[in-house]
Backbone bond lengths (Angstrom), bond angles and torsions (degrees), N, CA, C in turn:
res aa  C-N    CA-C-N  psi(-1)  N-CA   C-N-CA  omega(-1)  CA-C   N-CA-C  phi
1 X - - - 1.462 - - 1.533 109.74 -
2 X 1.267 123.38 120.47 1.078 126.51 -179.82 2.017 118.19 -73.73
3 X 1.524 81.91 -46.20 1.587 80.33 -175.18 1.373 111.59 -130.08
4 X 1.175 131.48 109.54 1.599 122.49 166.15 1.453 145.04 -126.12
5 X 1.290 110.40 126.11 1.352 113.79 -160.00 1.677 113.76 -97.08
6 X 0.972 128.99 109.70 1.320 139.63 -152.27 1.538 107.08 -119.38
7 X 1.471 113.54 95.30 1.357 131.92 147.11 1.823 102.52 50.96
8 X 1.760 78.09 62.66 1.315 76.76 172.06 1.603 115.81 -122.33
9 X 1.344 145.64 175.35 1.417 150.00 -94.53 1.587 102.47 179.16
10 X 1.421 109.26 107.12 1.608 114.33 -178.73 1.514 118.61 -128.50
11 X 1.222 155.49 141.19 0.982 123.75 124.20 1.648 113.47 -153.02
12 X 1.270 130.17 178.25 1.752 135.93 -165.39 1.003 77.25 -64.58
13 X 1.240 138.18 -65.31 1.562 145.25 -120.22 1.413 111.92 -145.08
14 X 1.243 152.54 159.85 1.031 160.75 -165.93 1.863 102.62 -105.20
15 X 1.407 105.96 -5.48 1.312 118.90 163.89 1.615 119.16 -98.49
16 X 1.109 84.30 -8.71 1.736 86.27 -157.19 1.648 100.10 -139.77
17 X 1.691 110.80 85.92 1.084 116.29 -158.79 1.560 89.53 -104.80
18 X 1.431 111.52 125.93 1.660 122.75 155.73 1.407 137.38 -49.59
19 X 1.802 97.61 -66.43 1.455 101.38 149.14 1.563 98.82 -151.63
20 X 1.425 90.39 179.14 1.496 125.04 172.53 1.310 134.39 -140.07
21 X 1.233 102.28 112.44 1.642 103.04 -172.02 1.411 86.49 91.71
22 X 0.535 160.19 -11.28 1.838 140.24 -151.07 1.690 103.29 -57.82
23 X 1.451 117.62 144.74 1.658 117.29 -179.83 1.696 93.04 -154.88
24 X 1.424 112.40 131.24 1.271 133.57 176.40 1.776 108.61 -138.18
25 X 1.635 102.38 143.91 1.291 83.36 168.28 1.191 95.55 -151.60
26 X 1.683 119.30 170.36 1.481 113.77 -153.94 1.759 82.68 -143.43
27 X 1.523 97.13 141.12 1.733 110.39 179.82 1.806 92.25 -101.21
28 X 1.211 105.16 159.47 1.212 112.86 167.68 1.776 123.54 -90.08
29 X 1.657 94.20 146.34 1.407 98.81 176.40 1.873 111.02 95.73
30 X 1.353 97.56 -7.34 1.970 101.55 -164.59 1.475 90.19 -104.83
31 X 1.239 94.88 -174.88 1.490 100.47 174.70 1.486 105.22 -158.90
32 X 1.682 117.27 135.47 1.521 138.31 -156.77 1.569 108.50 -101.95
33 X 0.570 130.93 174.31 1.571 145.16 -178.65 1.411 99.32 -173.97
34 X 1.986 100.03 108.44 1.353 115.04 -171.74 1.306 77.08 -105.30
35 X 1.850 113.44 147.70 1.570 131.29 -158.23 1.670 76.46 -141.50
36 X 1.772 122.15 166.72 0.890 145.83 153.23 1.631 131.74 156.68
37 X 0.876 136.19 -171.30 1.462 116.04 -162.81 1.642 101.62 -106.44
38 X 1.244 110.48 173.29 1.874 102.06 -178.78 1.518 95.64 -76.68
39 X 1.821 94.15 147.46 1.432 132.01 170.32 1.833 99.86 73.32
40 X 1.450 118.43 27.49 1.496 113.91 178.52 1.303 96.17 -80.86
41 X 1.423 142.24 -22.94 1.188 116.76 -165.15 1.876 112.98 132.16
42 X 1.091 103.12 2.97 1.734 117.60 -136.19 2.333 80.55 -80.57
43 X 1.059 103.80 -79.63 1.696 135.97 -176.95 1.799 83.51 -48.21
44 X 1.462 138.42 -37.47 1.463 122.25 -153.88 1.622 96.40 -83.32
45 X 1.155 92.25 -45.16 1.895 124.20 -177.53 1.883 87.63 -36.26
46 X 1.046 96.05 -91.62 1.708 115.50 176.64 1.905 113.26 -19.20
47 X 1.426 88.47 -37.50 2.058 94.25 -168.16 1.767 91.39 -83.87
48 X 1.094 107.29 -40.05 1.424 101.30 -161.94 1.601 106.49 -82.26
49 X 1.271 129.60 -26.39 1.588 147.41 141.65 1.686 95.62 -19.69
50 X 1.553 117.26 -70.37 1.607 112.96 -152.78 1.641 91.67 -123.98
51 X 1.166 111.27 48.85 1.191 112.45 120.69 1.996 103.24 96.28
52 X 1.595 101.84 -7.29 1.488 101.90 -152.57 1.594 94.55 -89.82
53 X 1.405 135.39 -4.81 1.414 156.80 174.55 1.350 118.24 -113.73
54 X 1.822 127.11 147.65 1.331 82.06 179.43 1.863 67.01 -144.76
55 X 1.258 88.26 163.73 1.353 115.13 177.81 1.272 114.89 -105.79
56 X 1.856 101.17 152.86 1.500 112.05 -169.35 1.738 106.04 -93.43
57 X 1.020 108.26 -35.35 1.736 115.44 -174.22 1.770 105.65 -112.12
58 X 1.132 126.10 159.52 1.331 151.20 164.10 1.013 100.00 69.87
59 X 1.600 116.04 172.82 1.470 117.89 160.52 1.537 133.25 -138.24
60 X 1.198 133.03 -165.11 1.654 130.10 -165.92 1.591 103.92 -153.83
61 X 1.484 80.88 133.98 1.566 84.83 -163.06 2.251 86.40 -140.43
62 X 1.692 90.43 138.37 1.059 104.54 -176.68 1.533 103.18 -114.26
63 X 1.406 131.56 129.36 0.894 143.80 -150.16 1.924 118.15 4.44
64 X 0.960 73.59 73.57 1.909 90.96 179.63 1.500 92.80 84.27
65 X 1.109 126.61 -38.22 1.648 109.32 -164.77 1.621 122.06 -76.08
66 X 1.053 109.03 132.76 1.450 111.65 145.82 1.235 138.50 -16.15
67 X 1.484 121.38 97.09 2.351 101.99 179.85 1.383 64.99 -136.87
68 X 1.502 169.84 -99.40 0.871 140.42 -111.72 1.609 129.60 -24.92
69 X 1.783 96.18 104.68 1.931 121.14 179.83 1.575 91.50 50.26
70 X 1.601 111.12 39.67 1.728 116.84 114.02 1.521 119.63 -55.35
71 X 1.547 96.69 149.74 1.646 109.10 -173.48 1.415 79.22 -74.52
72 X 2.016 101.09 157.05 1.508 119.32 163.06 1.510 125.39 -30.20
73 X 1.815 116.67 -55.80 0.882 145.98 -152.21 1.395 108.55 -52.34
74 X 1.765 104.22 -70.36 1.432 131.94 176.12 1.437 99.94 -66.81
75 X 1.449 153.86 -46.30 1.615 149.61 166.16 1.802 77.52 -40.94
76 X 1.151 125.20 -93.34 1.464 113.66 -154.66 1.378 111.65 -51.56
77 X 1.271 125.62 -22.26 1.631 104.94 -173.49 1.999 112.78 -81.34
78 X 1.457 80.46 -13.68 1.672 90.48 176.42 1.689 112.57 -75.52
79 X 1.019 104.06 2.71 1.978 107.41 -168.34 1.079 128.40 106.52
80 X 1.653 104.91 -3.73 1.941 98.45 171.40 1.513 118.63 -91.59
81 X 1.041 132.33 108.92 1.130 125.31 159.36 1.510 123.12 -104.64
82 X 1.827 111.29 144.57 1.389 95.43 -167.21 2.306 111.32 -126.42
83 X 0.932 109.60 -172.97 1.339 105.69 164.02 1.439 129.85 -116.00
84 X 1.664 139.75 155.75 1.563 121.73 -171.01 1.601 94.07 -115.53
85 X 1.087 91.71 155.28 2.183 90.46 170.38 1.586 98.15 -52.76
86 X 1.265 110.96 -43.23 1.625 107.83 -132.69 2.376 83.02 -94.00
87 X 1.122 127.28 -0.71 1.066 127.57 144.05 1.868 112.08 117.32
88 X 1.540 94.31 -50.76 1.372 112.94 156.60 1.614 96.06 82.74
89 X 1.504 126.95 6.96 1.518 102.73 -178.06 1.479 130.57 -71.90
90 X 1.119 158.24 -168.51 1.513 156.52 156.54 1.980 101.13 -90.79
91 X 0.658 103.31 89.75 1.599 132.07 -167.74 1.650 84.91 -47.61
92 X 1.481 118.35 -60.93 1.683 117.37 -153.59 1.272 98.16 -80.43
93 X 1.231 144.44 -22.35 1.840 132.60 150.87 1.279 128.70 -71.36
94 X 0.894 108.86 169.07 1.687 132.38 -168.85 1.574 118.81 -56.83
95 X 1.474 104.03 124.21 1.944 77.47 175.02 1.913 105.12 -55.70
96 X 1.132 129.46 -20.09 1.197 101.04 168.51 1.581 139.21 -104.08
97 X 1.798 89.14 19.38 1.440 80.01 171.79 1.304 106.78 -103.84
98 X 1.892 115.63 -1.07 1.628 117.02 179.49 1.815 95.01 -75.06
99 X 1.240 118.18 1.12 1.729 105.65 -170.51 1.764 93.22 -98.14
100 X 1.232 103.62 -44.45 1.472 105.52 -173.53 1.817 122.02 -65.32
101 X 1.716 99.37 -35.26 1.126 99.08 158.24 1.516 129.63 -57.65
102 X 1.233 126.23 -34.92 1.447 140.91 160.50 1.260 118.36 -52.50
103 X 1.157 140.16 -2.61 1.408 137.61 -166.53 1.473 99.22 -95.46
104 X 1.007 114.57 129.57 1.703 137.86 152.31 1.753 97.63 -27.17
105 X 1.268 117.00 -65.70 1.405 121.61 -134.92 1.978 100.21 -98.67
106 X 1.638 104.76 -2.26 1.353 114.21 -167.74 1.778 116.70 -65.04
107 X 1.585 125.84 96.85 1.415 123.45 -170.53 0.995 142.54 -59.31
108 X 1.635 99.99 4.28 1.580 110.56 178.43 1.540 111.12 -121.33
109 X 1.580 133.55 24.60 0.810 154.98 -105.35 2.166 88.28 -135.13
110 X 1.321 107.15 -18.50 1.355 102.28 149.75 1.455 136.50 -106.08
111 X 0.938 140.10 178.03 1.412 128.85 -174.71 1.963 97.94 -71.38
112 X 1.273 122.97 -53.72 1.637 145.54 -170.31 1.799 99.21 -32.71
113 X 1.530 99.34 -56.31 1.452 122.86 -155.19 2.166 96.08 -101.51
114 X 1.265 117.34 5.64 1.385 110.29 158.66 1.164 142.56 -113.46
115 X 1.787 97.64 4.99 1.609 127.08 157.18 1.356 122.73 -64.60
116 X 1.467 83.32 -31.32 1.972 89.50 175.74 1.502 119.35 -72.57
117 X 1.108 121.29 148.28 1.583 138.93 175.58 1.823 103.67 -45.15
118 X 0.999 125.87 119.58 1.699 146.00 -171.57 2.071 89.23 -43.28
119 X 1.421 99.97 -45.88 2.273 116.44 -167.32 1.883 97.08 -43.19
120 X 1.444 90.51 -46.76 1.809 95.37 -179.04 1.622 109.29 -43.48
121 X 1.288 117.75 -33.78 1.583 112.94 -126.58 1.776 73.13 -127.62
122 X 1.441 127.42 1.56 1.482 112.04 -160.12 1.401 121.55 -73.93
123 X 1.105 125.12 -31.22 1.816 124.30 157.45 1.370 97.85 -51.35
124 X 1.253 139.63 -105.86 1.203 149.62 -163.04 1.761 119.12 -21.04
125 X 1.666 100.69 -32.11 1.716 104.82 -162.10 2.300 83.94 -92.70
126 X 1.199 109.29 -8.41 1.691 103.07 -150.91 2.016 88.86 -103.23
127 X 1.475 94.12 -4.16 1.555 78.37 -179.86 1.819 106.01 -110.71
128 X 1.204 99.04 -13.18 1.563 111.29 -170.67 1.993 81.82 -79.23
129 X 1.626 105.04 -56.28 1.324 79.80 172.81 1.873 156.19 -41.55
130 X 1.274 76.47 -14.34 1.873 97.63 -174.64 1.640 89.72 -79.91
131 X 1.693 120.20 -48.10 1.351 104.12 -170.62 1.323 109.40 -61.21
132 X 1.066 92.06 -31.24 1.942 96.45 -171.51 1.526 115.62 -40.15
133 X 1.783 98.34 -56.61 1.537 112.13 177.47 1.282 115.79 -40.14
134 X 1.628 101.39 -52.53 2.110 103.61 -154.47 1.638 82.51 -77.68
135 X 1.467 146.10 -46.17 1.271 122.90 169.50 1.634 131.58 -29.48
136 X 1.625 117.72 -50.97 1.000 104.90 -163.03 1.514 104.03 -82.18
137 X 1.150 107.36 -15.87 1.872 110.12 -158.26 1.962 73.95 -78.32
138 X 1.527 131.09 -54.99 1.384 133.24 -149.31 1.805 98.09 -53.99
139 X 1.376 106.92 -23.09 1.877 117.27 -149.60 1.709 89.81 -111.09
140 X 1.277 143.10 22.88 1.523 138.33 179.03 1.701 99.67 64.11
141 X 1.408 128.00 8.38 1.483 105.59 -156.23 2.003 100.89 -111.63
142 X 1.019 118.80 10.65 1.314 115.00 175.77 1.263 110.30 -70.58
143 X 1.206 171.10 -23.67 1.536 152.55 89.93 1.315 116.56 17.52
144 X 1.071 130.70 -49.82 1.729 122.84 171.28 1.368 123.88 -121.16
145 X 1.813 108.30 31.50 1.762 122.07 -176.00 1.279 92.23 -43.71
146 X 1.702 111.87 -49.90 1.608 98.27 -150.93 1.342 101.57 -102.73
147 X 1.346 142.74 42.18 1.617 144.30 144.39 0.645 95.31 -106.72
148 X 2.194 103.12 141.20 1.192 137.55 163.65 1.032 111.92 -53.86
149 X 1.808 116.77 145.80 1.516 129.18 -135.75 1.915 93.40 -96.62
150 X 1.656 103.75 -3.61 1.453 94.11 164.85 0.973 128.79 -96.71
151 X 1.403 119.67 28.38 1.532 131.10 -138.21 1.552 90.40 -137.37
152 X 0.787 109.67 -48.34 1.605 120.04 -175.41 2.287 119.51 -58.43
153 X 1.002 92.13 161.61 1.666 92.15 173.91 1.336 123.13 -48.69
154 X 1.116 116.47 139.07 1.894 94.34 150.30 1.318 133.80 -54.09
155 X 1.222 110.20 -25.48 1.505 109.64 176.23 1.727 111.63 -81.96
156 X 0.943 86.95 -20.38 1.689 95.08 172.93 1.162 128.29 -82.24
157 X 1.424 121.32 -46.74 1.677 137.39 129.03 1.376 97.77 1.88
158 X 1.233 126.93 -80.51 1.365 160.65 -125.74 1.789 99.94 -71.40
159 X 1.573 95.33 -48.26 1.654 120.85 -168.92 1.506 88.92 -77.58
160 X 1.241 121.01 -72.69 1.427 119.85 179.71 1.329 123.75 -19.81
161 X 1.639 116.42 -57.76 0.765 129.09 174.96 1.782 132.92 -50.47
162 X 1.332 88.90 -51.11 1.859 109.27 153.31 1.608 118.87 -29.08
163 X 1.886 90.24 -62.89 1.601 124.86 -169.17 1.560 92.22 -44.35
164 X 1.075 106.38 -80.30 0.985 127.68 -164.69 1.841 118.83 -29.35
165 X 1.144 111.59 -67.65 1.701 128.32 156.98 1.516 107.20 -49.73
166 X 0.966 114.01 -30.37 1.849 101.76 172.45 1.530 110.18 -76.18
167 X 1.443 125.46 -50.07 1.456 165.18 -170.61 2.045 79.26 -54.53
168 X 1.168 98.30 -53.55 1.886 78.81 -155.28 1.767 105.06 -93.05
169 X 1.575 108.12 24.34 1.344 112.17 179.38 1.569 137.19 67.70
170 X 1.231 116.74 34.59 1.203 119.06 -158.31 1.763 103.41 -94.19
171 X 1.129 134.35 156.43 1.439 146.11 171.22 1.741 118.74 -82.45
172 X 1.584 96.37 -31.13 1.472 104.56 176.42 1.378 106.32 -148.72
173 X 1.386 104.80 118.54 1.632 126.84 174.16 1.288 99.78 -107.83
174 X 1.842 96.37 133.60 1.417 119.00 -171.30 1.726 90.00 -118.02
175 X 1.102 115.74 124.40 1.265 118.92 -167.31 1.557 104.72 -121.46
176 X 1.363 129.84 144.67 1.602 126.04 -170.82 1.021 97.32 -139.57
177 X 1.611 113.49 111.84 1.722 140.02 -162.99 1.612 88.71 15.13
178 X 1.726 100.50 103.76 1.503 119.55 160.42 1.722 103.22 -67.89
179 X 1.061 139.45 -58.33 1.536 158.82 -161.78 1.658 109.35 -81.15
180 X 1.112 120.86 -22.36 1.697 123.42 -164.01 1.435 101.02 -57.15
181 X 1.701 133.48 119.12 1.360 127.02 168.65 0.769 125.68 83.19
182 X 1.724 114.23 17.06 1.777 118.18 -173.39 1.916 92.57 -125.56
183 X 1.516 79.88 155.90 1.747 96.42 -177.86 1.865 109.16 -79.11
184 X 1.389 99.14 142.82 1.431 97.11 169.54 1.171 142.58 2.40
185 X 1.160 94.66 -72.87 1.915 133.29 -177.44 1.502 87.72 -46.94
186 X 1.919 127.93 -76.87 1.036 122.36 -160.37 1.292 120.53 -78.09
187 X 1.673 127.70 -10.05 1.304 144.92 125.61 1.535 115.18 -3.43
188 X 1.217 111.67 -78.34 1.638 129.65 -178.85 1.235 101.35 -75.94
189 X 1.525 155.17 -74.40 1.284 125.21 156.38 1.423 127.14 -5.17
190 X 0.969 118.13 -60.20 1.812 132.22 -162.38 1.460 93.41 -66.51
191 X 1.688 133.91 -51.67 1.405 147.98 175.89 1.064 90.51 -37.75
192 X 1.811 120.77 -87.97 1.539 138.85 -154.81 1.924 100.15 -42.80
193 X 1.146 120.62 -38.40 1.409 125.34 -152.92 1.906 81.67 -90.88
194 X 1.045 134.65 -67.79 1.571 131.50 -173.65 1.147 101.85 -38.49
195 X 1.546 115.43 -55.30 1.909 103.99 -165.40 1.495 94.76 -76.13
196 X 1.299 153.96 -56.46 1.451 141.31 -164.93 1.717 100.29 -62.27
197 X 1.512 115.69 -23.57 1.655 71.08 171.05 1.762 117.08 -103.63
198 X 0.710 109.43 13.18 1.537 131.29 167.45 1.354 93.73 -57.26
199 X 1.775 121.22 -73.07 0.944 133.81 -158.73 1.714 99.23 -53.82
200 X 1.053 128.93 -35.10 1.810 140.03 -166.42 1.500 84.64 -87.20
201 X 1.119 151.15 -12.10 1.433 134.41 174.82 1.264 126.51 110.94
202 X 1.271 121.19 -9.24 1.457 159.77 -155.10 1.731 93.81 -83.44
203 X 1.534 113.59 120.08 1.335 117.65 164.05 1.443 133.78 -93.08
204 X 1.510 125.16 163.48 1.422 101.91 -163.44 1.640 102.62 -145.70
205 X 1.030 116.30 115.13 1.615 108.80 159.59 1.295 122.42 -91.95
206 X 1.204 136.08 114.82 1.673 122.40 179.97 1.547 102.95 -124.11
207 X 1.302 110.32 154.80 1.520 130.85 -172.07 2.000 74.67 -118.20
208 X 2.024 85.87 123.82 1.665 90.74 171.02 1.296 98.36 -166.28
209 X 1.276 137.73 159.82 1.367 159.19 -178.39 1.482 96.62 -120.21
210 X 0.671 153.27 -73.66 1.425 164.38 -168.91 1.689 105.60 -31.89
211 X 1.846 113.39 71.29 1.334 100.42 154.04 1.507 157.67 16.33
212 X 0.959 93.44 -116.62 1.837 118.66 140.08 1.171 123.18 7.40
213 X 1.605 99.42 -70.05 1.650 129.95 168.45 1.362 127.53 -54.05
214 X 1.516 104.10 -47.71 1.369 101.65 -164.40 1.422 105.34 -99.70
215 X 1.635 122.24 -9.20 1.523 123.65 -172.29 1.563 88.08 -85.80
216 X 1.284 144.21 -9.42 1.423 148.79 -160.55 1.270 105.01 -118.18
217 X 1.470 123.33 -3.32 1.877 116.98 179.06 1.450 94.11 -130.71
218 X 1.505 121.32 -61.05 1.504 133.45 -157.29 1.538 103.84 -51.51
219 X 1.733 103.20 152.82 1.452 107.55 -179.96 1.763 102.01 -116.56
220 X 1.729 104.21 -15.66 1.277 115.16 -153.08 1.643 107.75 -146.40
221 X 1.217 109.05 111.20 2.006 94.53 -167.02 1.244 92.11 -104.54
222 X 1.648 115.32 131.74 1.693 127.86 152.52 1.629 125.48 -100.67
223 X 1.026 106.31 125.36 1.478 119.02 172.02 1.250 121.30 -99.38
224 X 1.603 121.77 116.64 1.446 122.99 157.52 1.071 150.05 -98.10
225 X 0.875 157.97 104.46 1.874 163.55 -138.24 1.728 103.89 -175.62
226 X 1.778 77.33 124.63 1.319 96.51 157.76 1.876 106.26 75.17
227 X 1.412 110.67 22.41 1.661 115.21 -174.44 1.322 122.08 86.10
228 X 0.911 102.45 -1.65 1.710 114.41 -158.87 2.112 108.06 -117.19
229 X 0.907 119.51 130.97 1.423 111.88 152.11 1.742 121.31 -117.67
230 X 1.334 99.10 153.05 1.239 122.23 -165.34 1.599 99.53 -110.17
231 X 1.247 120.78 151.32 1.402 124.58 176.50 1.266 121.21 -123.47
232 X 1.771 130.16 142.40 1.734 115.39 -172.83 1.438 73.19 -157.90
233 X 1.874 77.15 162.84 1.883 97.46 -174.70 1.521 103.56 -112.35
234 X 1.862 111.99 11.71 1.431 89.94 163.40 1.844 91.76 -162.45
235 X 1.804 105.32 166.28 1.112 95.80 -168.54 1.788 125.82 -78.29
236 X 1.708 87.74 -3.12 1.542 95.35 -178.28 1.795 122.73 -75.10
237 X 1.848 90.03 -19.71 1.414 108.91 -179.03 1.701 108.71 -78.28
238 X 1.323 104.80 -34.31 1.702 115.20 179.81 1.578 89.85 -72.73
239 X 1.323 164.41 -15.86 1.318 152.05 -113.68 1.639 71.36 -139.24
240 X 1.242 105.50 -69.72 1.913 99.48 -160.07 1.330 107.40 -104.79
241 X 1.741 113.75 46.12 1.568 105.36 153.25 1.588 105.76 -101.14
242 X 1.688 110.61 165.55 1.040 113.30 -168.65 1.898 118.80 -71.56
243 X 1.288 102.04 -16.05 1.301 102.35 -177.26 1.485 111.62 -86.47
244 X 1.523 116.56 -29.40 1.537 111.52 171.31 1.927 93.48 -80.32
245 X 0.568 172.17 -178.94 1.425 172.85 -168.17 1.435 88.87 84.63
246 X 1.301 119.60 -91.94 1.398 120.68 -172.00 1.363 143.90 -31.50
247 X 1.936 96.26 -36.11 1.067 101.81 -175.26 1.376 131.64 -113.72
248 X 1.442 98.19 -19.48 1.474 120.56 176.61 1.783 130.10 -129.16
249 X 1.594 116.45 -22.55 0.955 107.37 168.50 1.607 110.46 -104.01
């Protein structure tokens, strides 16, 4: 089990409880498609996962370890990396300097060590660069490496965004509607790129509405309502259980 979240206990308010008990667990190498209706819990699930929420009861443990209401930072340096709706890139750099900034291994990557002259850092910045390359060409984005990442499509945004969480090495990408508001074209891109990294071993949780999408990537469909998730091994079984019936379709 790669990731497991064990009966754990959230809410704003002591009135206004999210969940309780809640327990999920994630195998490695598969990939989930968390389903549920707006305000079930889907996006809170995700904050309190990496760290940006923290919970009063249960805990989460990523491959045996401990992050339960770990800071973001350390959840990501351990292998989680995740995605935001709203996208989170640095708009006035490069789609490839938002990939390079993402790298685990990048030496200027504190404020201390980016005062210094780039010559210091030039082996180190010229090989991260090579990853950089086979990233953008791997992500459709070598055509606009060198436009600013606010400059670019939404659907491209979109890839970046992907890029990016692959780029900084993570084992499990939590992705929040990868597909929401993008055209076809970058639709089927976004597919092709989920199943090849599947294929590399790479796990995936995504929060998605998008059909289509998730019967074409997912290995494992979750449903939430009411604090609780439910688990199925296909989307036709999530389609005609009684709790997705009720609540969402």
């Amino acid at each position: 089990m790669l990731l497991n979240v064990q009966d754990i206990s959230f809410g704003f308010s002591p009135e206004k409880q999210i969940f309780t008990n809640l327990t999920l667990h994630i195998d490695q190498g598969l990939i989930y498609a968390l389903m549920g209706g707006n305000g079930s819990g889907k996006t809170t699930l995700f904050n309190i996962i990496t760290g940006f929420h923290k919970v009063g009861l249960g805990g989460i443990f990523f491959k045996d370890n401990d992050i339960t209401n770990a800071d973001p930072y350390k959840i990501n340096r351990m292998g989680i990396c995740r995605t935001f709706q709203d996208l989170r890139l640095i708009s006035k750099l490069t789609v490839r300097e938002n990939i390079l900034l993402a790298m685990p291994g990048n030496p200027t990557d504190s404020w201390v060590k980016a005062l210094l002259p780039a010559t210091v850092f030039k082996d180190d910045l010229h090989s991260l660069e090579g990853i950089a390359d086979k990233v953008t060409e791997s992500f459709f984005l070598k055509e606009v490496q060198h436009s600013p990442a606010g400059e670019i499509s939404f659907g491209q945004q979109k890839l970046l965004n992907l890029a990016c969480c692959v780029a900084n090495g993570a084992e499990l990408l939590l992705l929040d509607e990868p597909v929401a508001g993008i055209s076809p074209h970058y639709r089927d891109q976004m597919t092709l790129l989920i199943q090849q990294l599947k294929q590399q071993g790479k796990t995936i949780l995504m929060i998605e509405h998008n059909t289509d999408f998730v019967t074409g990537t997912a290995d494992r469909f979750l449903f939430m309502d009411e604090g609780k998730i439910s688990a199925f091994d296909t989307y036709i079984q999530l389609k005609n259980s009684d709790q997705a019936a009720n609540a969402y379709f």
